[in-house]
N, C-alpha and C positions, 0 to 999 in steps of 0.2 A: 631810546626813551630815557627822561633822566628820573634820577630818585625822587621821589615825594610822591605827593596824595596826586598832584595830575599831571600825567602825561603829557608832552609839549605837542600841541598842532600842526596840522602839515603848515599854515598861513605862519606860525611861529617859526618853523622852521625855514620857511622859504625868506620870510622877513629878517631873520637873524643870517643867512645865508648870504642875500644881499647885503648888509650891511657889511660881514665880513670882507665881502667881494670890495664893497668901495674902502674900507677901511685898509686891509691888506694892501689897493693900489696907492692911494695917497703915503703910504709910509714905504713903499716903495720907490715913490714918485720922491717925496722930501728928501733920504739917501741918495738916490741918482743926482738929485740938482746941488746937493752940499758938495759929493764930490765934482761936481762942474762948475762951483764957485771956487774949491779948494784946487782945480785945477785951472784958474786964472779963466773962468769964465765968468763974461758981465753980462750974460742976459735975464732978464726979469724971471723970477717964477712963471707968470703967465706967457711972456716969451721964449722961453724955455722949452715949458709944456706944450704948448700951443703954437709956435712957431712953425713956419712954413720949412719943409726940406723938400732943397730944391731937385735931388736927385739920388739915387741909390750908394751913392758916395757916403751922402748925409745922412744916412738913414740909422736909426739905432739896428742892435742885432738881432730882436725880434722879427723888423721885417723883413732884414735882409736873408730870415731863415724860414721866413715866409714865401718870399722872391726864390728863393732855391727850389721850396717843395713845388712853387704853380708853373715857374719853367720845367723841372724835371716831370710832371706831369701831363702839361700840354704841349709840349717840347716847342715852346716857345717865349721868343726874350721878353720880359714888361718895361714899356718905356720907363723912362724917369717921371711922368706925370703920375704913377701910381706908387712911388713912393713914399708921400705922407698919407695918403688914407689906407694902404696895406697895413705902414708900419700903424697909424693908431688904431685900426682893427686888429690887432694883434695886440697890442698894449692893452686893450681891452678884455679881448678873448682872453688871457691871463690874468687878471683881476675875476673873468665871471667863472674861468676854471676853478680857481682858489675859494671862490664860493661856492662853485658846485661839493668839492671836495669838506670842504665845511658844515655843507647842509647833508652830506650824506653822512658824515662823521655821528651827522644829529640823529638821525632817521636810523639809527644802524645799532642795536642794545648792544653795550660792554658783554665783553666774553669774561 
């Protein structure tokens, strides 16, 4: 709960949560791509972001630690076709973490 005359709603909460969640990922996202211009890369923001990877080679380290936990679980290998939508279901899942953890921050009165 915060201080004042009303206490904040769960839709306030949930609303500011999300917000967090996308906010948190884009300024995470603008760091990663600076230093991939500052490391002599030329592709576009939107190409960047949104870029096709062709295989587990390419893949940032979120999915590649995603790729770890679903073979050691179903003790079996994932092609290379499921390296772009593991890794941006992961990019994601971390953006709605960071919001979950934000909206519970909300929901949660100071000690």
């Amino acid at each position: 709960m915060r201080p004042g005359k009303h206490p904040i709603t769960p839709l306030a909460a949930v609303a500011g949560g999300l917000l967090a969640g996308v906010v948190g990922t884009v300024c995470l996202d603008t760091v990663a791509y600076l230093w991939h211009r500052r490391a002599g890369g030329q592709k576009s923001p939107l190409g960047w972001e949104f870029g096709p990877i062709d295989g587990w080679d390419d893949a940032p380290d979120p999915g590649k630690v995603a790729k770890r936990e679903i073979e050691g679980c179903t003790q079996r290998e994932l092609p290379d076709r499921w390296a772009w939508p593991i890794s941006t279901a992961m990019h994601w899942a971390y953006g709605q973490a960071v919001r979950y953890a934000y909206q519970h921050g909300l929901a949660t009165p100071a000690q």
